[in-house]
Each structure stands twice: as structure tokens, then as C-alpha cells.
Backbone as CSV, one residue per row, in Angstrom:
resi,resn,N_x,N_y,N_z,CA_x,CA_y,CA_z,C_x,C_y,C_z
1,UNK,73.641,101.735,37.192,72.792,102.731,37.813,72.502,102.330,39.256
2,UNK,72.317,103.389,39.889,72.175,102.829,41.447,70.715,103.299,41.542
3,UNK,69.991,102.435,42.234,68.579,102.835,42.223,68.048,103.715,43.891
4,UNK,67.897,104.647,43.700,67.431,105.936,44.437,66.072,106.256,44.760
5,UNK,65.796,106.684,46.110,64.397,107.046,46.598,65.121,108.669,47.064
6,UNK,63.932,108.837,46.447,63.684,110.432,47.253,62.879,110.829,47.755
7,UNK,62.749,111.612,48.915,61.741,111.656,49.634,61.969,113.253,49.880
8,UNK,60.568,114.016,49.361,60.509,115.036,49.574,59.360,115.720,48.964
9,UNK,58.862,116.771,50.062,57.714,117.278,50.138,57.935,118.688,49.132
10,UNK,58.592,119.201,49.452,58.843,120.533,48.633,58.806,120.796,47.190
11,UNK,58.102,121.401,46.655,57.799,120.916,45.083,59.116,121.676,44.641
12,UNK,59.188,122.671,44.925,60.220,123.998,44.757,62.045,122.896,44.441
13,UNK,62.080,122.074,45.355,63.226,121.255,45.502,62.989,120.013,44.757
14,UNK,62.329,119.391,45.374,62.360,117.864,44.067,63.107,118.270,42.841
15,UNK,62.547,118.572,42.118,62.876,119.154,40.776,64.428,119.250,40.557
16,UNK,64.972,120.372,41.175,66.346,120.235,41.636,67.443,119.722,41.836
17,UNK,66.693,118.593,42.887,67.684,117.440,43.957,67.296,116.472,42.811
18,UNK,65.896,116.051,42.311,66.157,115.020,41.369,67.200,114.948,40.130
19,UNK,67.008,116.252,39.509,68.269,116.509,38.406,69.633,116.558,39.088
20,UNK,69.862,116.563,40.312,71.496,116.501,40.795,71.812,115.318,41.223
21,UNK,70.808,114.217,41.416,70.749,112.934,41.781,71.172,112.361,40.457
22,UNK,70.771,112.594,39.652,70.397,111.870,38.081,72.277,112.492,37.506
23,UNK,72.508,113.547,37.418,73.820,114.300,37.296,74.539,113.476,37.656
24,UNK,74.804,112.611,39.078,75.729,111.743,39.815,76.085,110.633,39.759
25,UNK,74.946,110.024,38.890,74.839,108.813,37.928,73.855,107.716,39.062
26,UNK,72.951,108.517,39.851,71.987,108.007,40.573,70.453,107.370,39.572
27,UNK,70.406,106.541,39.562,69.024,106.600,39.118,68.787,105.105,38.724
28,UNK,67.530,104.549,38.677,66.453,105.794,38.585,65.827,106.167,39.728
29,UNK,65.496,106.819,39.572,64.986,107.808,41.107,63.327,107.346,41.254
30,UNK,63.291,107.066,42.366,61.765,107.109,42.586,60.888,108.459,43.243
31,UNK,60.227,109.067,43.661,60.159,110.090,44.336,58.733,109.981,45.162
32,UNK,58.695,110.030,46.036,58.124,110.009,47.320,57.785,111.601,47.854
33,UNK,56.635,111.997,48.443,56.442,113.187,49.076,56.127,112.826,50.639
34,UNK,55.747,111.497,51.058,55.255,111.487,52.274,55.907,110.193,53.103
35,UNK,56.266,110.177,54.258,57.098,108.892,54.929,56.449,107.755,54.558
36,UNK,54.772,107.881,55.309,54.585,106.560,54.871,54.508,105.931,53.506
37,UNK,54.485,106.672,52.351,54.617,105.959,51.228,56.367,105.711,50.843
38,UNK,56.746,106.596,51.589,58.737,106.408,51.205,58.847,104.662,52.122
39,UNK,58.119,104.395,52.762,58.048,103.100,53.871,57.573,101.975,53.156
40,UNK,56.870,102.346,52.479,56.432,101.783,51.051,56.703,101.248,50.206
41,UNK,57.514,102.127,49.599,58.604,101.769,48.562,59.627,101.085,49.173
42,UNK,60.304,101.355,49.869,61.510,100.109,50.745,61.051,99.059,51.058
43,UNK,60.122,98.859,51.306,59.242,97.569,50.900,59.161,96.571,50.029
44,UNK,58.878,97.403,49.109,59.387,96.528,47.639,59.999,96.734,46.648
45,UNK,61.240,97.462,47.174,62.427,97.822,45.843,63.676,98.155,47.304
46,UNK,64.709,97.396,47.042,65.660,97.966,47.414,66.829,98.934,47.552
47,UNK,66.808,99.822,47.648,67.535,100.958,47.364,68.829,101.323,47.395
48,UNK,69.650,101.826,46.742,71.083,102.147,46.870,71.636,103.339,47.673
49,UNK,70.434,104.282,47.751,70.303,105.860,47.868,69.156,105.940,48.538
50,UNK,68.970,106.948,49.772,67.532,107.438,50.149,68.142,108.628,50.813
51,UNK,67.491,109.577,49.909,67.782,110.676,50.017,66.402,111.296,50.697
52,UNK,66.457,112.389,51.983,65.354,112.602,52.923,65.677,113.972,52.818
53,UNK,64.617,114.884,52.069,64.570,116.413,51.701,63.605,116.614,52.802
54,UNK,64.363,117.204,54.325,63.455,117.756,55.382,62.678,119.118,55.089
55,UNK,61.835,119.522,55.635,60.750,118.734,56.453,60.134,118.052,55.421
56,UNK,59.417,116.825,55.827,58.467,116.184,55.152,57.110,116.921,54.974
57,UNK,56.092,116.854,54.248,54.635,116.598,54.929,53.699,115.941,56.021
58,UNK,54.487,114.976,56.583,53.920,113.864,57.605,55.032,113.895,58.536
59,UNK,56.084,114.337,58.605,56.784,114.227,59.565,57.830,115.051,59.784
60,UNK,59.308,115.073,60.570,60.291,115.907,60.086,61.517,115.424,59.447
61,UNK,61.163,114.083,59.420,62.111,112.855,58.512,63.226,112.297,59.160
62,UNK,63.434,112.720,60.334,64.400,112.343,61.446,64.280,110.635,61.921
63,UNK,62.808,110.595,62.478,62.640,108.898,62.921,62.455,108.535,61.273
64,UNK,62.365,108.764,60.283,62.299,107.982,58.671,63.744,107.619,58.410
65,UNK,64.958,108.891,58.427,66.082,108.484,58.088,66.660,107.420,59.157
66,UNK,66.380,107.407,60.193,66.420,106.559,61.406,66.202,104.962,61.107
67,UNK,65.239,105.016,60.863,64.002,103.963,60.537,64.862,103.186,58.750
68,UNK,64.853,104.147,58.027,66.121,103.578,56.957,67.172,102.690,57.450
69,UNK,67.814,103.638,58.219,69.473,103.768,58.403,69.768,102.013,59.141
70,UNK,68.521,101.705,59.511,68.689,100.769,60.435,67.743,98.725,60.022
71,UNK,67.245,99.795,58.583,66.362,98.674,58.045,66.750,98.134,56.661
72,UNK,67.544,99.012,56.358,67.979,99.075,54.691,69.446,99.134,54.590
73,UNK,69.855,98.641,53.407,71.431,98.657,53.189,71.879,99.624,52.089
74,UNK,70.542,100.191,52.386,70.759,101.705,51.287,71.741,102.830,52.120
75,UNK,72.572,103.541,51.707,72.942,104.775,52.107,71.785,105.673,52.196
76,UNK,72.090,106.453,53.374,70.567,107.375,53.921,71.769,108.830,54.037
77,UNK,71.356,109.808,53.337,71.176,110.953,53.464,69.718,112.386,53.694
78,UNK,70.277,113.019,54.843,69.135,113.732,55.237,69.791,115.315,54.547
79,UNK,68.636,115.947,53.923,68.468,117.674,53.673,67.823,118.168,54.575
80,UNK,68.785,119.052,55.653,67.749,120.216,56.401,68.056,121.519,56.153
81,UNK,67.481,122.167,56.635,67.720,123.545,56.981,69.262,123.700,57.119
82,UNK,70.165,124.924,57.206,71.275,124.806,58.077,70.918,125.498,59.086
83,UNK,69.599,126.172,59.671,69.428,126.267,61.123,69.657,125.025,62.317
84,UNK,68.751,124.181,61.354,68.832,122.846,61.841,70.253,121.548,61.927
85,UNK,71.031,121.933,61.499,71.608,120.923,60.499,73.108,120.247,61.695
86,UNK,73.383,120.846,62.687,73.921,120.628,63.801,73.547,119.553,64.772
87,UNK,72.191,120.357,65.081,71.229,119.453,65.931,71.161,118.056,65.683
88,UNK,70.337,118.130,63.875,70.068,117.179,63.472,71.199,116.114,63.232
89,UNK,72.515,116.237,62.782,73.840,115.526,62.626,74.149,115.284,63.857
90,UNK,74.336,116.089,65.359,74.488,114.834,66.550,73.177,114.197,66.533
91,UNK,71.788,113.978,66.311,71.178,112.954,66.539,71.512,111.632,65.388
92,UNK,71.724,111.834,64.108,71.801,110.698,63.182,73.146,110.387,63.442
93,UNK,74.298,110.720,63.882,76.138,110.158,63.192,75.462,109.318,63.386
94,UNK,75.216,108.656,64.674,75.556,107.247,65.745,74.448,106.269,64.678
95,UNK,73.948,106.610,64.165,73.545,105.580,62.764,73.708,105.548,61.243
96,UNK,74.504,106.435,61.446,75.337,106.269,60.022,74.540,107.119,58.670
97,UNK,73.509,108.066,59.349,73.340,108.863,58.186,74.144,110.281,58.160
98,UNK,74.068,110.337,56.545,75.118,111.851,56.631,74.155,112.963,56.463
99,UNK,74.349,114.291,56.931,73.054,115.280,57.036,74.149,116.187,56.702
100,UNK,72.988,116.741,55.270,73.625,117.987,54.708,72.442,118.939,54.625
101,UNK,73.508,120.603,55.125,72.802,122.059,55.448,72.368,122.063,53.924
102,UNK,70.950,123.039,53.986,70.588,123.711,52.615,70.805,125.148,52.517
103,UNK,71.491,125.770,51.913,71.457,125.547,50.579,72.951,124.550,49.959
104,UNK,72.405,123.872,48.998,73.126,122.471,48.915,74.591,122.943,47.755
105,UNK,75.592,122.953,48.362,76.713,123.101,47.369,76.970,121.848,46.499
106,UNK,76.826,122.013,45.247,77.121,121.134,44.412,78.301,120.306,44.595
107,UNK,79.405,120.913,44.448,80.457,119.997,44.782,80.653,119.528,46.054
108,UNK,80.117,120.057,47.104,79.888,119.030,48.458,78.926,118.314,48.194
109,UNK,78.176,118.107,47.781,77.168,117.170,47.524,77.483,115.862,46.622
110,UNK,78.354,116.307,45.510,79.091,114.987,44.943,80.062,114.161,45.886
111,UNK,80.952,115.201,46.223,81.215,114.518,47.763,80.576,114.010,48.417
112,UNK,80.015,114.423,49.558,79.327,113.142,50.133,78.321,112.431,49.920
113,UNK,77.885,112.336,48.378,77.277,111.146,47.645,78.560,110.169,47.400
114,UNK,79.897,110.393,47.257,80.760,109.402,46.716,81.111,108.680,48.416
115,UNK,80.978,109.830,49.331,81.497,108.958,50.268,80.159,108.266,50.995
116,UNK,79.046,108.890,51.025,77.811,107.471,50.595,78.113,106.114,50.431
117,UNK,78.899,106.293,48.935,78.577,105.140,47.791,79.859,104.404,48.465
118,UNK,80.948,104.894,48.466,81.756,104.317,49.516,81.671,103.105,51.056
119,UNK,80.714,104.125,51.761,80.834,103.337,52.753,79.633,102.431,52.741
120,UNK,78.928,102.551,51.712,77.800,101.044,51.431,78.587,100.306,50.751
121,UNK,79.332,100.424,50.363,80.414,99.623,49.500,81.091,98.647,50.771
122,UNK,81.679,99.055,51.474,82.472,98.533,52.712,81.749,97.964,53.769
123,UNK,80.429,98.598,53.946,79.795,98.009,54.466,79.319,96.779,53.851
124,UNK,78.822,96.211,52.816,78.241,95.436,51.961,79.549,94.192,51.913
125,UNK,80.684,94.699,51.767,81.727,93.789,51.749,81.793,93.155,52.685
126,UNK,81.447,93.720,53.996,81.803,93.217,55.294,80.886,92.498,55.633
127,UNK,79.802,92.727,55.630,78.324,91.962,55.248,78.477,90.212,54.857
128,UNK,79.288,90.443,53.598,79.781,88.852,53.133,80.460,88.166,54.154
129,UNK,81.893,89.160,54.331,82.287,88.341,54.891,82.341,87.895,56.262
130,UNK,80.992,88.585,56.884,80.458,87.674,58.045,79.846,86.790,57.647
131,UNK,79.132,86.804,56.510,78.593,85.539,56.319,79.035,84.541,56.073
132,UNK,80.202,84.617,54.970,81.139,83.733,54.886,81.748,83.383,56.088
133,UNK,82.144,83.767,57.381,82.590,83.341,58.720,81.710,82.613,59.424
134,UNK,80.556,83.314,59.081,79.193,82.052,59.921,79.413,80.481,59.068
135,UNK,79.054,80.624,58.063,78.897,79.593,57.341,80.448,79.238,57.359
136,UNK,81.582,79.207,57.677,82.749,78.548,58.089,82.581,77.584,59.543
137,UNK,82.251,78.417,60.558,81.798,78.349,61.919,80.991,77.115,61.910
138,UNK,79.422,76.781,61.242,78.668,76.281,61.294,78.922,75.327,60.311
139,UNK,79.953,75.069,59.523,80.555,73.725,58.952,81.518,73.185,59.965
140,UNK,82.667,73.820,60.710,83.069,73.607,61.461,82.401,72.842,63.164
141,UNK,81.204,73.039,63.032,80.348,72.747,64.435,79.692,70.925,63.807
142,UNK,79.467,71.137,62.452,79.223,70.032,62.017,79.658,68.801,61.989
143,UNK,81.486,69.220,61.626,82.223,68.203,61.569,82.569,67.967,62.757
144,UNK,82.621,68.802,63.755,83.222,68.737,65.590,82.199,67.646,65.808
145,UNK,80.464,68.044,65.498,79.608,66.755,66.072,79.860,65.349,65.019
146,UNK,80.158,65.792,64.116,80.032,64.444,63.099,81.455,63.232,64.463
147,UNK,82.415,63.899,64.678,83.753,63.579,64.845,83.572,62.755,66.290
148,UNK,82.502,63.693,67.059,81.988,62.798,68.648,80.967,62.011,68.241
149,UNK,80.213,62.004,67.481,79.407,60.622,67.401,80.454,59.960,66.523
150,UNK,81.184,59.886,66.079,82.352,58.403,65.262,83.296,58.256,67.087
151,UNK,83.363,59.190,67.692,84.319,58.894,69.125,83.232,57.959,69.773
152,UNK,82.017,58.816,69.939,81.049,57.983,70.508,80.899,56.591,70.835
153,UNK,80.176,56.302,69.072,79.870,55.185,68.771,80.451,54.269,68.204
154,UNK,81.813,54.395,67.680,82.668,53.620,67.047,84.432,53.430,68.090
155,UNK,83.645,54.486,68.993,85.252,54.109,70.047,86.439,54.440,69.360
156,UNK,86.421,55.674,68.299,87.300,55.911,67.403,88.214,57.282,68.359
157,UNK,89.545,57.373,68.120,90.227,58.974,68.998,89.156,59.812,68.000
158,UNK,89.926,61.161,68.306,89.464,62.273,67.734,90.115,62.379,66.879
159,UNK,91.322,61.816,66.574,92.336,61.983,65.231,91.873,60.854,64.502
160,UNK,91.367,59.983,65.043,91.073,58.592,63.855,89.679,59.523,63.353
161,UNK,89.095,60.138,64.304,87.485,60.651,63.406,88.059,61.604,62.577
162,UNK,88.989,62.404,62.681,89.481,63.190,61.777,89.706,62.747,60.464
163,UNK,90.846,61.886,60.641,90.863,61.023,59.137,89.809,60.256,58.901
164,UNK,89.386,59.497,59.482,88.168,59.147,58.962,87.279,60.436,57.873
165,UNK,87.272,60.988,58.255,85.969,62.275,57.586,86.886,62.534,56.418
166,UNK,87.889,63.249,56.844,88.728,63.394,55.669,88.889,62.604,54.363
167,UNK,89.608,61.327,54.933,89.484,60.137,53.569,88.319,60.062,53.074
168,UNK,87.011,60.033,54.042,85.694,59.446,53.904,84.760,60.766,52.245
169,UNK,85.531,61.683,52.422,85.297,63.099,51.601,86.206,63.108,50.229
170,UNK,87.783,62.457,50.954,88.789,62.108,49.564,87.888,60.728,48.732
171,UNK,87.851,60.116,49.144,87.069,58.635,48.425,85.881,58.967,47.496
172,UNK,84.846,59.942,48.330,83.363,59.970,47.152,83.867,61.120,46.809
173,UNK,84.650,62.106,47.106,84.697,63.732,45.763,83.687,64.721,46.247
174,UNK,83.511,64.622,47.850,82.449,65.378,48.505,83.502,66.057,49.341
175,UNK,82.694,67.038,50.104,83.391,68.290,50.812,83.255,67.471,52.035
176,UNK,83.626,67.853,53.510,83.965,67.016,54.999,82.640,67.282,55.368
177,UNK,82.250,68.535,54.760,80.825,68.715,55.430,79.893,67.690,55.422
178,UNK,79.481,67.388,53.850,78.793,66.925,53.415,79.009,65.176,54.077
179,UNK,80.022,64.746,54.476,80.670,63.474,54.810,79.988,63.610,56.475
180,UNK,79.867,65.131,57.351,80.025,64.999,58.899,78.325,64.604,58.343
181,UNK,77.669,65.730,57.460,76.344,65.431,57.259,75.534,63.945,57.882
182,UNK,76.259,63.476,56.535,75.760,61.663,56.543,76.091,61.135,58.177
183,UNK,77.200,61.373,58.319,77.651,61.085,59.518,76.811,60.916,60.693
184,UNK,76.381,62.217,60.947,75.222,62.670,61.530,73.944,62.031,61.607
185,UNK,73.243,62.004,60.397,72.210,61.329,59.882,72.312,59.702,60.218
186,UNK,73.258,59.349,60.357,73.397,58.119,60.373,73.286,57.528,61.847
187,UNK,74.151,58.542,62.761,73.738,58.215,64.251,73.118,58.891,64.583
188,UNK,72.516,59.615,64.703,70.961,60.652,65.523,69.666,60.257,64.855
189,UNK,69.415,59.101,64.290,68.430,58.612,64.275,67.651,58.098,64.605
């Protein structure tokens, strides 16, 4: 289940959008009528889905889906008007929410809930694997300093500190990191 906020003032619609949310295999749905309590809830539940049924009561949900799009790793979809629904789509692309005209076609709406679920998907992947690149980077910066304090202080090349770390990691059954670690610790004291 993907866990879903909805945010919407309209009693007439909730009802509706919640049963087509739930249909999509969204849920469970939380439901929200006013920004600052939808601000609320992202607070302390993370969301998969935030779905923004314009106008609000407190606002017109524009700086909220905004304010999502840019705080959360939830997919943000906005409901307006289709008077509105032009306007409102050049202000959100450039942050990645999708804005759909009302009245809401069902099968466009499964659509771009899948392509939603999609691009939090890709996004989320990519997510890792920056992190995984930092944390490559910043083992790599470790062993570079571990390697000039053994050049340093032991008058060793840069290829003898190399093997050094290396063997020094083959011998105890530890990673190079963990070897530049000590390393470290040992001269910056």
C-alpha cells in the first residue's frame, strides 16, 4: 500500500477522489481539509502520494504543492479547475508536480498516478545512488589522507602507502577504510 494524503476542502469531492485513490491501490489515505494541518501531517508520516484538491480553505494550494514538491519525496499532484489548469501547470512543471483539469477522467487519472508512482520510483533510486557515490568519495578522501600521513611520517612513496593499507586490511579481515581509519587516529593525535 502506498500511504496517501489528501488535501481537500470540498466535501462534494473528497468522497470521490478518496474512493479513486483507494481504487488505484493508494492507501491508506489520510485526509486533510486545510494546508496547515496537510503541513502537519508531513510532519509526522511520510507520504507516497499528496494529492492537492484546489482551492483549499486556507489557501489556493499552489505555495502547499510547492512547499511538498520540494520538502517531501512524496509524489505531489494538484486538482484545479480546468479554467485554471494551464496557468497553474507553467507555474508547478519546474518542480515536478503534475496538475490535473477537473472534471477528472478516470483513466487519465490512473495514468498519471502510475506515472507519479514511476517517477518517485526513479527518483528514489537515484537518491541511493548518490548516496552510495558520497559515501564512495568520502572513503576514498580517507584513505588519500590515511596514505599522506604514512608518506608523511614514515617517509613511505605513495605506492608503498598503498600497499601498506591494502595488506594492512588483507592481514586483520577489515575493509582499507577501516585500516586508513586507525591510520589516521594514530597520527593526528
Amino acid at each position: 500500500m502506498k500511504k496517501t494524503l489528501l488535501v481537500s476542502s470540498s466535501g462534494q469531492s473528497t468522497a470521490p477522489l478518496l474512493e479513486l485513490l483507494k481504487s488505484e491501490g493508494f492507501g491508506p489515505v489520510t485526509v486533510t481539509a486545510a494546508a496547515f494541518n496537510a503541513r502537519q501531517e508531513t510532519e509526522r508520516t511520510a507520504f507516497d502520494l499528496i494529492c492537492i484538491n484546489a482551492p483549499l480553505a486556507d489557501e489556493n494550494g499552489i505555495d502547499l504543492s510547492r512547499h511538498f514538491a520540494e520538502t517531501t519525496r512524496a509524489g505531489v499532484v494538484m486538482i484545479v479547475p480546468q479554467k485554471n489548469a494551464d496557468e497553474v501547470n507553467d507555474m508547478l512543471t519546474q518542480y515536478g508536480v503534475l496538475v490535473i483539469a477537473k472534471p477528472i477522467n478516470r483513466h487519465l487519472f490512473h495514468h498519471f498516478l502510475q506515472f507519479t508512482d514511476c517517477f518517485r520510483t526513479r527518483m528514489l533510486k537515484m537518491e541511493r545512488e548518490n548516496e552510495a557515490l558520497k559515501s564512495m568519495v568520502e572513503d576514498m578522501r580517507l584513505v588519500d589522507r590515511a596514505k599522506l600521513l604514512l608518506v608523511s611520517y614514515l617517509n613511505m612513496t605513495e605506492a608503498e602507502a598503498h600497499r601498506y593499507l591494502e595488506k594492512r586490511a588483507m592481514d586483520l579481515r577489515v575493509s582499507r577504510v577501516e585500516v586508513a581509519k586507525q591510520v589516521i587516529q594514530t597520527y593526528q593525535t
